[in-house]
C-alpha positions as CSV (number, residue, x, y, z in Angstrom):
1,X,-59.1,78.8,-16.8
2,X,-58.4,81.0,-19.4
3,X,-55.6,81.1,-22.2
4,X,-55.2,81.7,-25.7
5,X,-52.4,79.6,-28.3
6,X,-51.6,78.7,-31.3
7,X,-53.1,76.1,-33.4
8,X,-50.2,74.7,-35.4
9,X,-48.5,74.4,-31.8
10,X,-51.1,72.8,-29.6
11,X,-51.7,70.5,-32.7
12,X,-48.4,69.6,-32.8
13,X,-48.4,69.1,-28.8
14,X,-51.4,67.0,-28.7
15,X,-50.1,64.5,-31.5
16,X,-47.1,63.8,-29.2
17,X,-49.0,63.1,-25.8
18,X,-52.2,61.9,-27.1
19,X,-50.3,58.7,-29.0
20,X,-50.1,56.6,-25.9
21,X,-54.1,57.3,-24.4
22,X,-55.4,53.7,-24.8
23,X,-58.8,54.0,-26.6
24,X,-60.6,51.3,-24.5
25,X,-59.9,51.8,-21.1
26,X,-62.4,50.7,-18.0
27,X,-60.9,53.8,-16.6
28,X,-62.5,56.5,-18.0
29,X,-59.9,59.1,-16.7
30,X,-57.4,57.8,-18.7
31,X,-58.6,58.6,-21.7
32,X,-58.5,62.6,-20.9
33,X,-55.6,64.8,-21.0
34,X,-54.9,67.2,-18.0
35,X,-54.4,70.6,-19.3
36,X,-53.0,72.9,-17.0
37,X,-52.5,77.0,-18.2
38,X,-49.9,78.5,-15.9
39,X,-46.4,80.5,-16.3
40,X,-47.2,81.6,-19.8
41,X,-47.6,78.5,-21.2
42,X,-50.0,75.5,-21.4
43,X,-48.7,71.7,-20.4
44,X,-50.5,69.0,-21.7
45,X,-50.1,65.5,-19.5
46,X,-51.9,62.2,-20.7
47,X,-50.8,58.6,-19.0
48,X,-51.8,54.8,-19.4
49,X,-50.3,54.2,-15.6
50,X,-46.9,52.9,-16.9
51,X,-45.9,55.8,-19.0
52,X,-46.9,59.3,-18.2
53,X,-45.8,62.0,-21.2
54,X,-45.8,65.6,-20.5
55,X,-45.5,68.2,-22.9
56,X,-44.8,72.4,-22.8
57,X,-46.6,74.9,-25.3
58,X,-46.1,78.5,-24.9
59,X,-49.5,80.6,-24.5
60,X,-51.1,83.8,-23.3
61,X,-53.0,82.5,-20.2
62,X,-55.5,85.2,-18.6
63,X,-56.6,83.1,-15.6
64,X,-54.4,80.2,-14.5
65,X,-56.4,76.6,-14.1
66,X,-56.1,73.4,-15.0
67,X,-58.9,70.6,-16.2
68,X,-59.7,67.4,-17.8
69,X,-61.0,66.8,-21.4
70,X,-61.2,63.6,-23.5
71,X,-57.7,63.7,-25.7
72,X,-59.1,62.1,-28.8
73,X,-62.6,64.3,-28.9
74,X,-59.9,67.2,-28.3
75,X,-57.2,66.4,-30.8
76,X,-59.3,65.6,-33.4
77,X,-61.0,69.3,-33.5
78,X,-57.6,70.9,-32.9
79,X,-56.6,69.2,-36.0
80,X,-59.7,70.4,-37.6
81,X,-59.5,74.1,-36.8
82,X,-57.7,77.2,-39.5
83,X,-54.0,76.4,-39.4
84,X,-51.6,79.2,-37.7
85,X,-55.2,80.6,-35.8
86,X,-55.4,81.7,-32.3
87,X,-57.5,79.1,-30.0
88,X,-58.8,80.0,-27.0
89,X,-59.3,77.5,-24.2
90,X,-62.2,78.3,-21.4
91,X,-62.7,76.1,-18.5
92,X,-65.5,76.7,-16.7
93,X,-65.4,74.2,-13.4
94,X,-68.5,74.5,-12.3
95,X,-70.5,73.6,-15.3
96,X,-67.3,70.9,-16.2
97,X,-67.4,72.3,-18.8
98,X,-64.1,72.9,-22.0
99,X,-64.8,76.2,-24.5
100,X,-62.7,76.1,-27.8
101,X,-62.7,78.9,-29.8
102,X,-61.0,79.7,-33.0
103,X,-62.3,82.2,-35.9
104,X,-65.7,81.0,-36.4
105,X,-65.7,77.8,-34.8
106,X,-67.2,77.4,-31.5
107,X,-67.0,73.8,-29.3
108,X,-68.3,72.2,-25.9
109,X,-66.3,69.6,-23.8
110,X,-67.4,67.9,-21.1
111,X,-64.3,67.6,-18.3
112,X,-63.6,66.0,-15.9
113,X,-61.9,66.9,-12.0
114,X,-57.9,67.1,-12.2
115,X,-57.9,65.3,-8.8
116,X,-59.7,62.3,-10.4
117,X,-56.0,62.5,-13.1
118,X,-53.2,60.0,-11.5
119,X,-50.3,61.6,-11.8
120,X,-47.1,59.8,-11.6
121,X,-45.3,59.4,-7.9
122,X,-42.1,61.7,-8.4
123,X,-38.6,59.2,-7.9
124,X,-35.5,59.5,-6.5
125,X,-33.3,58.6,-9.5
126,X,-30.1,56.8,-9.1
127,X,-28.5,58.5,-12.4
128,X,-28.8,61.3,-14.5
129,X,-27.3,62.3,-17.6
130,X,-26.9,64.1,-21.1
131,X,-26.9,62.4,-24.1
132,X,-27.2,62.9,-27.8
133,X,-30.5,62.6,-28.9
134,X,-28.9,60.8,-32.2
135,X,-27.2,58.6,-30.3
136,X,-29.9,57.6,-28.1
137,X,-32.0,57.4,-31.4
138,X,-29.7,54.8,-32.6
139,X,-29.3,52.3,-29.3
140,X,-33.0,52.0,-29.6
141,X,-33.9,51.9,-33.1
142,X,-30.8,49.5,-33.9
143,X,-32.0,46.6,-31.3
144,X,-35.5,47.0,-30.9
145,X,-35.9,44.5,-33.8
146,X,-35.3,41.6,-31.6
147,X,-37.7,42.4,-29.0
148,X,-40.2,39.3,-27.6
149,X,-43.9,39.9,-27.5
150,X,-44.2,36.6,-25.9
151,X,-46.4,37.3,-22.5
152,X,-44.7,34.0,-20.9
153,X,-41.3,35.5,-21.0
154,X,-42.1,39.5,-19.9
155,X,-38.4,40.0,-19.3
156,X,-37.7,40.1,-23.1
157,X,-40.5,42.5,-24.4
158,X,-38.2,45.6,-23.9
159,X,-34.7,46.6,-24.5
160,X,-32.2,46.2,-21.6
161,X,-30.3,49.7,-21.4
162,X,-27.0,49.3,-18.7
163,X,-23.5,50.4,-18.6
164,X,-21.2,47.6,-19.0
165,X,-17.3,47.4,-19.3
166,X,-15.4,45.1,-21.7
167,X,-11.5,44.7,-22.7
168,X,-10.8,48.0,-20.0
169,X,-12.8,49.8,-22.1
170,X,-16.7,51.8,-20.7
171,X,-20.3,51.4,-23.0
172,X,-23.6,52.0,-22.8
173,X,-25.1,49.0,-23.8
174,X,-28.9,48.4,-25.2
175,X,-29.6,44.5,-26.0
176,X,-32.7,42.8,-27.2
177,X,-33.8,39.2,-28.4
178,X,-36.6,37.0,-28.4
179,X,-34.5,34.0,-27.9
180,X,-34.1,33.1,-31.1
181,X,-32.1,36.7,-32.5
182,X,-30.2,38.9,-30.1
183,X,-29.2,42.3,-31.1
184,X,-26.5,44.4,-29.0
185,X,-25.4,48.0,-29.5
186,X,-22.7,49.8,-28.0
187,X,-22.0,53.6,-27.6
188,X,-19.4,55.5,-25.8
189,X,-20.8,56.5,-22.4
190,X,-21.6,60.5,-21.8
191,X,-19.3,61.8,-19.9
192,X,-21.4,63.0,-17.4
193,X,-23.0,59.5,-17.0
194,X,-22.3,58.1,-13.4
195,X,-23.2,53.9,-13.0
196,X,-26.4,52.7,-12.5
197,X,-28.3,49.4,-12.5
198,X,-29.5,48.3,-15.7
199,X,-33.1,48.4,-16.6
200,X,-35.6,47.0,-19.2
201,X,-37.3,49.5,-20.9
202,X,-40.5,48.5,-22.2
203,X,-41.7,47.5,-25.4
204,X,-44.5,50.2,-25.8
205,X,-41.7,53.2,-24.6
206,X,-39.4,52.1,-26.7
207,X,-41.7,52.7,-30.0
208,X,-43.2,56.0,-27.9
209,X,-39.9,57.4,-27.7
210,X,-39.8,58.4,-30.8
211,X,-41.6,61.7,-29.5
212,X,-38.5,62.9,-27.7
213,X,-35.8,61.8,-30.1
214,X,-37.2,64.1,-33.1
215,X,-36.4,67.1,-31.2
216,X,-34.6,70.0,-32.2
217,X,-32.3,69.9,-29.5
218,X,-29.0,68.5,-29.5
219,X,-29.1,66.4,-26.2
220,X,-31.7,64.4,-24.3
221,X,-31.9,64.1,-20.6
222,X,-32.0,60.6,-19.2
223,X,-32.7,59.3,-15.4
224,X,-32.5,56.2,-14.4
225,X,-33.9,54.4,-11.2
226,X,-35.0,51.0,-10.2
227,X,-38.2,51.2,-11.0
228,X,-38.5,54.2,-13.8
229,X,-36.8,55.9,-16.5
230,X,-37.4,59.5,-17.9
231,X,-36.4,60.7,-21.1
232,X,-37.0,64.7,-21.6
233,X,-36.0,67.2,-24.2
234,X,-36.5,71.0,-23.7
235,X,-40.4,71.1,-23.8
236,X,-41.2,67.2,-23.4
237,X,-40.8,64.6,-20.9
238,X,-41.4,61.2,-20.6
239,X,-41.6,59.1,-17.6
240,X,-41.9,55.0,-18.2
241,X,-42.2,52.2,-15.4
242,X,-39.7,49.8,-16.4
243,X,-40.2,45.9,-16.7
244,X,-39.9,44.3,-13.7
245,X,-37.7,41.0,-14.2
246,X,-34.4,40.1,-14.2
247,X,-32.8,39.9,-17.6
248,X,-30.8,36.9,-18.8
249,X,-27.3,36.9,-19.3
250,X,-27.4,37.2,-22.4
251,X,-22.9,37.3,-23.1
252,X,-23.3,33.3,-22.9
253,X,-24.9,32.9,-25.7
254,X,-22.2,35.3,-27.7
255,X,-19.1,33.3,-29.2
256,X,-16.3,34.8,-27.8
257,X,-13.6,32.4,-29.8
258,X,-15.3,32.4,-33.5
259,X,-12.9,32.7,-35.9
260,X,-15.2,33.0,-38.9
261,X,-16.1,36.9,-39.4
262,X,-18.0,39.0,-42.1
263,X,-17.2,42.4,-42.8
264,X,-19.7,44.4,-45.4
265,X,-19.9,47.4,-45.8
266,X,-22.9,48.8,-44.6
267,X,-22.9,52.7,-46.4
């Protein structure tokens, strides 16, 4: 492998995928990122085995190949090298071995085998739509608040995300609460969004999301399936196992016939 980028980019790359490596692991695999120089451009894919992020930088690659270096070790001398320089990246497979050059900086990585990297089963997704990353932004940051760290009750450490109809009128719905607060938000539904069955996405996507929100593109693709939900802008994807457990019904604990109501302005 052979392919040459720049610095502020693959700096900016390897900030958004390293985030979720888990720095203990028993697995030592999961503490690399798969780098993979193809197409004219280099894609960067680290996982924990219940979220998997994937991300695009364009690049001049010489000689396609793909490899396995440790994601910390790798962002931490990215971060280190001449801002706006050229980096080149040489994988040698037979020694397992990761050359990084830049101006006068020279650097060794041991890799590891991209068949040893689990990459996450592709799914058949029941739904998939556009939405506006701002709106998106919002369901999420506005409810996960009320999200339950308790272990004992699993079904509450996320947000539930589900279309949901009331008074004739559609919503995309996120809700949260720990049993003791609740927090609902309601947006209008995309208009290309078909029905699917609500899922819980978990606690540690929800704060990882971030990543594909604070994007410069106007929309976010979302797909939803019983057991995953992916999230992708135009360079970077993320794919999340979501919490397997039955959410509670949470519209018996609303009043529907309070009177008393509090308007403020919140400007």
């Amino acid at each position: 492998m052979k392919a040459s980028i720049e610095q502020t980019e693959l700096f900016r790359a390897m900030g958004r995928v390293q985030s979720i490596v888990e720095r203990r692991t028993t697995i030592p695999i999961l503490s690399n990122v798969l780098i993979e120089a193809r197409d004219g451009q280099v894609l960067l894919r680290t996982t924990d085995l219940d979220i998997e992020v994937l991300d695009k930088v364009k690049a001049t690659v010489d000689t396609p190949g793909s490899l396995t270096v440790g994601a910390n070790t790798f962002h931490e001398i990215v971060k280190k090298l001449p801002d706006g320089s050229q980096i080149q990246l040489i994988g040698d497979v037979s020694s397992n071995q990761l050359e990084v050059l830049a101006s006068r900086s020279r650097f060794f990585l041991s890799t590891l085998p991209k068949e040893d990297f689990p990459i996450m089963a592709s799914e058949e997704y029941e739904a998939e739509f556009f939405a506006s990353a701002k709106i998106v932004k919002r369901l999420f940051e506005k409810s996960k608040f009320a999200m339950s760290s308790e272990e004992t009750r699993y079904y509450l450490n996320g947000v539930y995300l589900h279309p949901c109809e009331e008074g004739g009128k559609n919503f995309l719905r996120a809700v949260a609460t720990d049993g003791h607060r609740l927090a609902q938000i309601d947006v209008e539904p995309p208009s290309n969004m078909s029905l699917f069955t609500g899922v819980i996405v978990p606690k540690k996507t929800v704060s990882e999301l971030r990543m594909v929100l604070e994007t410069d593109s106007n929309e976010i693709s979302i797909s939803v399936s019983n057991n995953k939900i992916r999230f992708s802008n135009d360079t970077l994807t993320l794919t999340s196992k979501v919490v397997d457990g039955t959410f509670p019904d949470y519209k018996r604990v609303i009043p529907v016939n309070n009177e008393k109501k509090l308007q403020v302005n919140a400007a």
